[in-house]
MARTORVEX-798012 format. One line per field, with one value per residue (C-alpha): x, y, z; residue in three letters. Coordinates in nm, 4 decimals, always signed. Layout:
xx [X,...]
yy [Y,...]
zz [Z,...]
residuo [ALA,...]
END
This chain:
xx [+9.1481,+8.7621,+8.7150,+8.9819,+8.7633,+8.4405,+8.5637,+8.6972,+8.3239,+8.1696,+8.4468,+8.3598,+8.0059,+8.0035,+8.1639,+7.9351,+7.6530,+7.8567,+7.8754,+7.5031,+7.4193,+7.6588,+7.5529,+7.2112,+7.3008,+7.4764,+7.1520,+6.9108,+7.1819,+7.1578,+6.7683,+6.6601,+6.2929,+6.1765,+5.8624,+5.5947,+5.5602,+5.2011,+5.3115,+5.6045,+5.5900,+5.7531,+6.1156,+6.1148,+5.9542,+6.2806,+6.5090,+6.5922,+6.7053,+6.6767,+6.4424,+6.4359,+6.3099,+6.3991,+6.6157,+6.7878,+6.8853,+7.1194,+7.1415,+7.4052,+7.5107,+7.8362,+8.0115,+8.2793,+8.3003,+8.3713,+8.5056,+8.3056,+7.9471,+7.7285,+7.4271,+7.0494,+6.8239,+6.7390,+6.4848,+6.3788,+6.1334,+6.0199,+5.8702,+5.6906,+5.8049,+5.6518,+5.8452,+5.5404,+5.5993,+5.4514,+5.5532,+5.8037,+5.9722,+6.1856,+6.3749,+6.5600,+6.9195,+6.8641,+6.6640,+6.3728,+6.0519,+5.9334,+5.6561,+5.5471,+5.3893,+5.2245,+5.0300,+4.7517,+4.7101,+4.3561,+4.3811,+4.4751,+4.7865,+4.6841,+4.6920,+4.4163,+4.5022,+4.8033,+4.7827,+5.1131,+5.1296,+5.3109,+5.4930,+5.5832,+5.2830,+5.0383,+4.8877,+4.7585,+4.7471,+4.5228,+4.6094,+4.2605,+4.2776,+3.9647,+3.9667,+3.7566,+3.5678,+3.8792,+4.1089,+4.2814,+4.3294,+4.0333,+4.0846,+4.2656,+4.2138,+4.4168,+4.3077,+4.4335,+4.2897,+3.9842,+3.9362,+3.9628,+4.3237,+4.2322,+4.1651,+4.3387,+4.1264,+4.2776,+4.2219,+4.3941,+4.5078,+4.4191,+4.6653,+4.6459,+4.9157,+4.8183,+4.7128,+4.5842,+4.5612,+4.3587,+4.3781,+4.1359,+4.1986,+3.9462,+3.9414,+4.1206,+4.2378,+4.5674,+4.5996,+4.8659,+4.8345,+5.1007,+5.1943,+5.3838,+5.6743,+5.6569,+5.7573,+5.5353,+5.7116,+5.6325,+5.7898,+5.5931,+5.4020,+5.2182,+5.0427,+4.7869,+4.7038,+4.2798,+4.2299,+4.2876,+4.6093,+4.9789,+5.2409,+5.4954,+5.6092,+5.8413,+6.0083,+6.1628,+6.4707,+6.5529,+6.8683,+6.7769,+6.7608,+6.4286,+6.6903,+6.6482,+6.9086,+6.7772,+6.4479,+6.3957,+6.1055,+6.0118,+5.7911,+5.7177,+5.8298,+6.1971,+6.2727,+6.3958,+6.3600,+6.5456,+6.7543,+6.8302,+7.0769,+7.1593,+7.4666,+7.5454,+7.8419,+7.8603,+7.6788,+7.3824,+7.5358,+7.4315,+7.7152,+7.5634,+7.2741,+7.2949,+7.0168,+7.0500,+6.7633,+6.8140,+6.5657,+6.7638,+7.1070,+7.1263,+7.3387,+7.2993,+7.5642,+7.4714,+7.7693,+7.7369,+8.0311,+7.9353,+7.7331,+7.5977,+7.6504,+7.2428,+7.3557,+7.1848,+7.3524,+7.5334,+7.6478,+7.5823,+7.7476,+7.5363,+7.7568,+7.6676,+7.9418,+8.2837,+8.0448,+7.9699,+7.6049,+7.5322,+7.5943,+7.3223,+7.4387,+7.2119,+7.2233,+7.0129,+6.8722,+6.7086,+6.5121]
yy [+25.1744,+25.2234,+24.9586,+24.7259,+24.7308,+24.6796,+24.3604,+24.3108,+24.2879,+24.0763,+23.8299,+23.7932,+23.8415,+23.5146,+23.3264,+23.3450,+23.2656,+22.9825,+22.8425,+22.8823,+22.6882,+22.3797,+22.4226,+22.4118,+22.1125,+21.9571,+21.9674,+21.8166,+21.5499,+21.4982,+21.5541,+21.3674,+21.1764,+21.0098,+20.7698,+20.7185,+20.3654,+20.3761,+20.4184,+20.1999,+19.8541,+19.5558,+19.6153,+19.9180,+19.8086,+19.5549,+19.8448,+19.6878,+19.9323,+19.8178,+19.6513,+19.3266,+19.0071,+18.7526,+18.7010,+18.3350,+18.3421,+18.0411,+18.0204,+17.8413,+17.7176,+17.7457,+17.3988,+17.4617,+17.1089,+17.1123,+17.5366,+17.5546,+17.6737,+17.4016,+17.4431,+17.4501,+17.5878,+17.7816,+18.1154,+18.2215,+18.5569,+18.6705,+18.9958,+19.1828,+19.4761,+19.7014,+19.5894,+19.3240,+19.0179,+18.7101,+18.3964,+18.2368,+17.9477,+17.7219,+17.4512,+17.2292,+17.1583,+16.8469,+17.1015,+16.9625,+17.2164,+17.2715,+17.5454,+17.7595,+18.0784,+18.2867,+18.6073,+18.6994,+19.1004,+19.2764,+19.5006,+19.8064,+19.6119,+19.5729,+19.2138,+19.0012,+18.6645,+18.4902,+18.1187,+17.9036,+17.5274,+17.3287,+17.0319,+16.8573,+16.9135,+16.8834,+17.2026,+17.5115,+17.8456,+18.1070,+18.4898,+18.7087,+19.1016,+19.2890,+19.7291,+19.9758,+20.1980,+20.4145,+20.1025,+20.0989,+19.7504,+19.6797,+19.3487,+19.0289,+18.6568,+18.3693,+17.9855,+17.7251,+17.4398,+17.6287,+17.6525,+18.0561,+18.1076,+18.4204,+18.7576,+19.0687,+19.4063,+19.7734,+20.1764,+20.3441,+20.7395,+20.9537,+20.8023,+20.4450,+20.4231,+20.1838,+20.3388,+20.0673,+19.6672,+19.4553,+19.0906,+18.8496,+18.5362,+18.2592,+18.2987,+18.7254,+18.9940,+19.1818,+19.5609,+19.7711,+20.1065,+20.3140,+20.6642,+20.8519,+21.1705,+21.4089,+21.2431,+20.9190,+20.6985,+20.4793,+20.6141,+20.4397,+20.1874,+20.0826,+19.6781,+19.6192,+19.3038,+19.1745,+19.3890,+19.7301,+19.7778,+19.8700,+19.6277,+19.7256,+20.0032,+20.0814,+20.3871,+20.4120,+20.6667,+20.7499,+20.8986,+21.2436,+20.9563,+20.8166,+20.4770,+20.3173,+20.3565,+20.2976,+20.0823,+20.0552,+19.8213,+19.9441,+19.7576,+20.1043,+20.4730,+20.4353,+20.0096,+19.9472,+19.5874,+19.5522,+19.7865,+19.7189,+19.9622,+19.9895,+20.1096,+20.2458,+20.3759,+20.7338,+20.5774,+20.4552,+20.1015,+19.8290,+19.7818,+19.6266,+19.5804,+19.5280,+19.4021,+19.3517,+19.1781,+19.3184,+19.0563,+18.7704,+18.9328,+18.8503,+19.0538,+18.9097,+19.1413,+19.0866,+19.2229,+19.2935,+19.2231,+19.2618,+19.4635,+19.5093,+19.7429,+19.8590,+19.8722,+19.5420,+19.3269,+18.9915,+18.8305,+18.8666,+18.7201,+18.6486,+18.6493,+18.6122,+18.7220,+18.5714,+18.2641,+18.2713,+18.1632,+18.1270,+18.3092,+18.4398,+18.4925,+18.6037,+18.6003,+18.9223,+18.9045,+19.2583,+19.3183]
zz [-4.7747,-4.7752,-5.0597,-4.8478,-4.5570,-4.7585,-4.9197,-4.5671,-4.4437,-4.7180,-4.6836,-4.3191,-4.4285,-4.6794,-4.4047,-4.1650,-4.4382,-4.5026,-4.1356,-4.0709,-4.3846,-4.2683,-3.9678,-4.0856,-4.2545,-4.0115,-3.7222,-4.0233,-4.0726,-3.7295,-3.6342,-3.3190,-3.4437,-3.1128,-3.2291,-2.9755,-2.8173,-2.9585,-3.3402,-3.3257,-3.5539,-3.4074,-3.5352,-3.3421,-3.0244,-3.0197,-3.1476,-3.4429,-3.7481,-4.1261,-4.3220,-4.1827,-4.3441,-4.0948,-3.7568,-3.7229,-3.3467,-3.1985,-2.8305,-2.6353,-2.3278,-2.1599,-2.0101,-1.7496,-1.7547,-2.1432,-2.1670,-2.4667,-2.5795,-2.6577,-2.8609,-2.7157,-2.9244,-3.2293,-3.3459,-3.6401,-3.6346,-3.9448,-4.0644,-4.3035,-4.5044,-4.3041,-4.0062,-3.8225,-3.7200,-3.9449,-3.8177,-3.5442,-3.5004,-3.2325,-3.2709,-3.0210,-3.0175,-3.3049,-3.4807,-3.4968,-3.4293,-3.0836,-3.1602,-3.4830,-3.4396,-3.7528,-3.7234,-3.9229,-3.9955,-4.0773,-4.3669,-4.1772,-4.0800,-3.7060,-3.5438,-3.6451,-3.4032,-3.4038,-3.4006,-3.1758,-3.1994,-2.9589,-3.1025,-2.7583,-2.6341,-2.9205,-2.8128,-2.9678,-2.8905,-3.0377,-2.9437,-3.0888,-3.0881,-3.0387,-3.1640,-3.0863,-3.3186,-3.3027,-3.4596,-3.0672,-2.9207,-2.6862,-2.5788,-2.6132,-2.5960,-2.5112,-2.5809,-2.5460,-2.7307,-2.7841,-2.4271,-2.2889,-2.0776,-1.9825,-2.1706,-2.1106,-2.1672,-2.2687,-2.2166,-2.4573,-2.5093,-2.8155,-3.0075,-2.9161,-2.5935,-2.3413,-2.0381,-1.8352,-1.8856,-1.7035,-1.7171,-1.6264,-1.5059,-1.3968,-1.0339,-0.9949,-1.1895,-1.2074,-1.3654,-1.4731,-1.5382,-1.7802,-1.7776,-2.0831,-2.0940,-2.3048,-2.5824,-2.6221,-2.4199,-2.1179,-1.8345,-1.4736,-1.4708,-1.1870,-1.1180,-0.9033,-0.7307,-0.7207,-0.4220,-0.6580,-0.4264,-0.6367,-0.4580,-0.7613,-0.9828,-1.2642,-1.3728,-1.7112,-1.8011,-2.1754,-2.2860,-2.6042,-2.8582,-2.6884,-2.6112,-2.2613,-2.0387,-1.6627,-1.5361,-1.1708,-1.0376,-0.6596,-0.4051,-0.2145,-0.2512,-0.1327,-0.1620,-0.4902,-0.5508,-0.9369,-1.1453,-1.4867,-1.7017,-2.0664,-2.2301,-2.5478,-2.7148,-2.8807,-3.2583,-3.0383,-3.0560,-2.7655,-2.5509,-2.2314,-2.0053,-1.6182,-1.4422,-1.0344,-0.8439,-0.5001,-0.3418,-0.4376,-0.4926,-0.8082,-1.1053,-1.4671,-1.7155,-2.1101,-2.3076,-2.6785,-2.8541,-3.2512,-3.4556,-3.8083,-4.0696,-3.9786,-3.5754,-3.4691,-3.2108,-3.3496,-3.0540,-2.6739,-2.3796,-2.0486,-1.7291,-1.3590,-1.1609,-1.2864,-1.4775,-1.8272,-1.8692,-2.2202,-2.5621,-2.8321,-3.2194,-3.4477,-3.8472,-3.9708,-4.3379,-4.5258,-4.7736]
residuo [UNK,UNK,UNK,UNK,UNK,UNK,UNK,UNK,UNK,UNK,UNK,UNK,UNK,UNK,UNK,UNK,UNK,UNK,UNK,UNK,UNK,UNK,UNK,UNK,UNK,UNK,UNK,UNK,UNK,UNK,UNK,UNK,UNK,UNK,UNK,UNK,UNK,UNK,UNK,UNK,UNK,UNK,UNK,UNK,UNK,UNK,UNK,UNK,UNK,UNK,UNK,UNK,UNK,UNK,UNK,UNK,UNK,UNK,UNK,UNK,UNK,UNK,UNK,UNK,UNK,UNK,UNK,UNK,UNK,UNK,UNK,UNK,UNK,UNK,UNK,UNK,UNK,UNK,UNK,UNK,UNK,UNK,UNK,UNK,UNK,UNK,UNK,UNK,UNK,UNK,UNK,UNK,UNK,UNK,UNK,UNK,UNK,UNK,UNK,UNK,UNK,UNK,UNK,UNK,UNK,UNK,UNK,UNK,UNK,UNK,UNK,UNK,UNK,UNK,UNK,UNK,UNK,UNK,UNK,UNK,UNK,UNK,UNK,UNK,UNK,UNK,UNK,UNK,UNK,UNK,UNK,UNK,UNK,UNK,UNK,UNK,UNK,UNK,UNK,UNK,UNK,UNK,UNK,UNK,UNK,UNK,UNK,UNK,UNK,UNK,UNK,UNK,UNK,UNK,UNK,UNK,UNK,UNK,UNK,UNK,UNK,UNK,UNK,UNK,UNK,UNK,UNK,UNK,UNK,UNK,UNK,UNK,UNK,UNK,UNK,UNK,UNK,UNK,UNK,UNK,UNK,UNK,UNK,UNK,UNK,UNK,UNK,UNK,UNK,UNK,UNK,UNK,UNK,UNK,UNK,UNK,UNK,UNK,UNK,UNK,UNK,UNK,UNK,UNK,UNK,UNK,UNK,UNK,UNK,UNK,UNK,UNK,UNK,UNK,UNK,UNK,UNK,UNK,UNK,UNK,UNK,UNK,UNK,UNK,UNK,UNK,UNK,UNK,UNK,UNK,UNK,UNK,UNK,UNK,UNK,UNK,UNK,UNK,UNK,UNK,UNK,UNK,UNK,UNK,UNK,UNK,UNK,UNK,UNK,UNK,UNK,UNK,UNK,UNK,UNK,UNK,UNK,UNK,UNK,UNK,UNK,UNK,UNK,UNK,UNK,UNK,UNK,UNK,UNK,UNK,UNK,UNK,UNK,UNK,UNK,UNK,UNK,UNK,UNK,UNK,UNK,UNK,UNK,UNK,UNK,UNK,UNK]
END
């Protein structure tokens, strides 16, 4: 009986060693890595997963006079392997080019200026990014035609967040100022009008995976002026966004109806009430 109860306790003894060790497993499987907004490349800014080569997005229109979608316009967004945008381009619904956009990186792989020509209007567009001694973005400059836009000037955290932008136009200045969780991630920012005085604020919400799920915009402490909430099903996949401008009362649904075998939207559906606006597919190559 003695030795029966021994073997008793190591068989009881091996299972529990063998239920922490799956469920060891199981949790590294399953570890939660939320990356800060300030160390994310451009795939993840969009929340885009895989190693992307290019994005061919085809918008269309819906005719209630027709009940079909009709085409408007095409995008094509390229990256580079390490997930940053090189070049973008639009066409029109004959598919000829309305506007080509291609970044140029330093060697450190941040943004060196991005140059955007217009077709229709025979313009271009020259984006220049200025670091500090730190490599953080100190400033940027928009031109049109060689001609200064306006230029938009940063504060940055220890690890490169944003914390305040200022940008200055001709005649004022507008400022927003950012504030992080826990985590890395934006979650208020605040914009200021010339006069140094916040008319608006936003508050972000993030579910454990670090996903949005709920952005309010308020124009004071208890008047929330637009609402916009994200859904996702139980693999992280986009199901739908709500947004609600209470000023206007306006609601715009998005609805995401396929996905890839990466978890990147294919299609999405833009309602307004009972009215179908328009339709987005997109065609998602790798590397």
């Amino acid at each position: 009986m003695q030795r029966n109860k021994y073997l008793f306790l190591f068989f009881i003894l091996f299972l529990f060693i063998i239920a922490s060790i799956s469920y060891s497993c199981k949790r590294k499987t399953t570890e939660i890595v939320i990356i800060p907004d300030a160390l994310k490349n451009h795939l993840q800014h969009a929340r885009l997963f895989g190693n992307i080569y290019f994005i061919e997005t085809d918008t269309y229109y819906y005719s209630d006079k027709d009940s079909l979608y009709i085409f408007l316009s095409k995008a094509l967004l390229f990256y580079s392997s390490d997930g940053y945008l090189t070049q973008a381009i639009v066409l029109d619904r004959n598919n000829d080019t309305v506007s080509k956009q291609i970044v140029h990186y330093l060697p450190n792989a941040k943004e060196n200026y991005g140059e955007e020509f217009n077709y229709i209007e025979h313009s271009l567009t020259k984006d220049t990014f200025l670091y500090d001694r730190y490599g953080f973005i100190s400033e940027r400059r928009i031109l049109l035609n060689d001609s200064l836009l306006y230029k938009t000037q940063f504060k940055t955290d220890g690890i490169g967040g944003i914390i305040e932008k200022k940008r200055l136009l001709p005649n004022y200045h507008l400022t927003n100022v950012m504030y992080y969780n826990e985590y890395g991630l934006i979650e208020r920012i605040e914009e200021y009008d010339p006069h140094n005085k916040m008319y608006k604020f936003f508050t972000i919400e993030y579910d454990n995976y670090g996903d949005e799920v709920n952005r309010r915009a308020y124009r004071s402490a208890n008047q929330i002026i637009e609402y916009t909430y994200t859904q996702y099903d139980d693999k992280g996949l986009l199901q739908k966004v709500i947004f609600e401008d209470r000023l206007h009362n306006m609601r715009e649904d998005r609805i995401y109806t396929r996905h890839d075998t990466r978890g990147n939207w294919l299609e999405e559906i833009v309602l307004q009430g009972n009215d179908t606006l328009r339709k987005r597919a997109r065609k998602i190559e790798y590397y």
